[in-house]
Phi, psi and omega in degrees: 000305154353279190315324196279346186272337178260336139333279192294307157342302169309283166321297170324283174295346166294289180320305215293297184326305185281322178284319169304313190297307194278014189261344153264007158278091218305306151020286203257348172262351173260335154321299168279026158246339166290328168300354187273295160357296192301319181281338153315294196291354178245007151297303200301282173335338182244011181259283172009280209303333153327274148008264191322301185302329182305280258247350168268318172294300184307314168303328169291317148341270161336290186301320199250311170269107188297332190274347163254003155271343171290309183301310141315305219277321182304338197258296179305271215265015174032077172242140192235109207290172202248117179119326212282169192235103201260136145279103192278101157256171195238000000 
């Protein structure tokens, strides 16, 4: 029981040993901080590319469908076709 009890102690402080070197080893702490960074920047790179995909559909939009450029110019620059009845409210 001993032995096993002195096994583990040993085991014990070597893990202590090992974790402590790499928990002070400026190296391995500018590594995980680059990996968090990387990881940031490829959440950013894939909301862009969402983005990105929005903004091809609305252009194609715009370009190819006349009732969704009527509908931005209505919306956006609150233009009213000639005969229309515009209502303000307050």
């Amino acid at each position: 029981m001993e032995r096993l009890k002195k096994r583990f102690k040993i085991r014990y402080i070597i893990f202590l040993v090992v974790l402590l070197a790499l928990a002070f080893n400026e190296g391995n702490r500018t590594l995980v901080k680059r990996f968090f960074e990387q990881n940031k920047l490829k959440k950013d790179i894939e909301n862009e590319r969402n983005e990105n995909d929005l903004l091809k559909n609305r252009i194609y939009c715009l370009e190819n469908e006349l009732s969704y450029l009527e509908r931005m110019v209505r919306s956006e620059l609150k233009v009213v076709a000639p005969g229309e009845i515009e209502y303000r409210f307050s």
